[in-house]
C-alpha positions in Angstrom: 0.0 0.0 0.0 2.9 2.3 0.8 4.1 2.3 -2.9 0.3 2.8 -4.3 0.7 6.0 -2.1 3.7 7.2 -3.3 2.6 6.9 -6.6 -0.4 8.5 -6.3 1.7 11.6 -4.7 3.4 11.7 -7.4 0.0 11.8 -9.9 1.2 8.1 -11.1 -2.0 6.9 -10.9 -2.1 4.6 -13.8 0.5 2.9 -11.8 -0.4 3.1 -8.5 -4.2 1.9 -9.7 -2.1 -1.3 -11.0 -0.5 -1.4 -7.2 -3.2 -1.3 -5.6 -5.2 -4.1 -8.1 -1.9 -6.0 -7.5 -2.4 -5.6 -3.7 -5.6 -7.0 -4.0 -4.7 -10.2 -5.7 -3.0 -10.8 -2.2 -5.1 -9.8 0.2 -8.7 -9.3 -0.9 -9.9 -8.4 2.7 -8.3 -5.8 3.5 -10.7 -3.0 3.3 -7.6 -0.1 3.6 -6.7 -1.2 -0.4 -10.2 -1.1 -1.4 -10.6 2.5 -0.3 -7.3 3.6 -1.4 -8.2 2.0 -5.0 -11.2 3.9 -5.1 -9.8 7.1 -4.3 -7.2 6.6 -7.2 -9.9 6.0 -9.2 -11.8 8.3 -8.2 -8.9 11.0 -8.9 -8.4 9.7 -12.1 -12.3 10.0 -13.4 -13.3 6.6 -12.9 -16.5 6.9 -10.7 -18.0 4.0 -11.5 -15.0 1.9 -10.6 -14.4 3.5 -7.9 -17.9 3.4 -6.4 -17.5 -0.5 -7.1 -14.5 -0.5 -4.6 -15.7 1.8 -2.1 -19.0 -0.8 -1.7 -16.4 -3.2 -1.4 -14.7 -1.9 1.2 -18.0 -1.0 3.1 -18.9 -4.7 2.2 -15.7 -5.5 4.1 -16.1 -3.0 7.0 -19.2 -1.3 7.6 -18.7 0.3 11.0 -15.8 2.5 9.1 -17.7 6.2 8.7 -15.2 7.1 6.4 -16.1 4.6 3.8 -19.5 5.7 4.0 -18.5 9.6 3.5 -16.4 8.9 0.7 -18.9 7.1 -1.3 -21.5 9.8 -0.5 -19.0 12.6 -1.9 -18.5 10.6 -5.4 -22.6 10.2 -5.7 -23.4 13.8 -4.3 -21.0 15.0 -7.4 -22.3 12.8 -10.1 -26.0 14.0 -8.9 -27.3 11.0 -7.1 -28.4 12.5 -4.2 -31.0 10.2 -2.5 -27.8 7.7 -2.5 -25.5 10.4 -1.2 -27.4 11.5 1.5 -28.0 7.8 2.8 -24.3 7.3 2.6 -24.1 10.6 5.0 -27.0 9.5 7.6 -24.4 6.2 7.8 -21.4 7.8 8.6 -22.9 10.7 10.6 -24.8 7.2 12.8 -21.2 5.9 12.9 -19.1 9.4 13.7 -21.6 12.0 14.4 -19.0 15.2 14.1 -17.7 13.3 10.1 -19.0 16.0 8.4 
């Protein structure tokens, strides 16, 4: 995970999108490389992609309010905003002071 991040710092994301996809393949579980695939993804205009992984990760670990917050950003910007605001009312029942 440590080299997805770098390469993502360093607008790789192409590569660190790989990284992290590589990371995967070893440890499906892990919620952490879910989330940081979707926000490469996310930076890099793949929404639907990375709403895929951020559902994974919640999939993975629900009680995580900053799964639920993330996902809510990516659907309040591409206008879905019944989904976004149910992805806020779960992280605000997780973490009331997320937002």
């Amino acid at each position: 995970m440590q080299l997805g991040n770098t390469l993502v710092r360093q607008n790789r994301l192409s590569d660190a999108i790989a990284t992290y996809q590589t990371a995967l393949q070893f440890h499906p579980e892990n919620f952490e490389i879910h989330l940081e695939l979707a926000k490469t993804l996310e930076k890099d205009q793949k929404s639907d992609e990375a709403i895929a992984f951020y559902r994974c990760a919640i999939e993975l670990n629900p009680d995580y309010s900053w799964l639920h917050k993330h996902l809510g950003d990516i659907l309040a910007e591409r206008g879905q905003i019944n989904e976004a605001s149910a992805s806020y009312r779960h992280a605000l029942q997780l973490q009331p002071r997320i937002l």
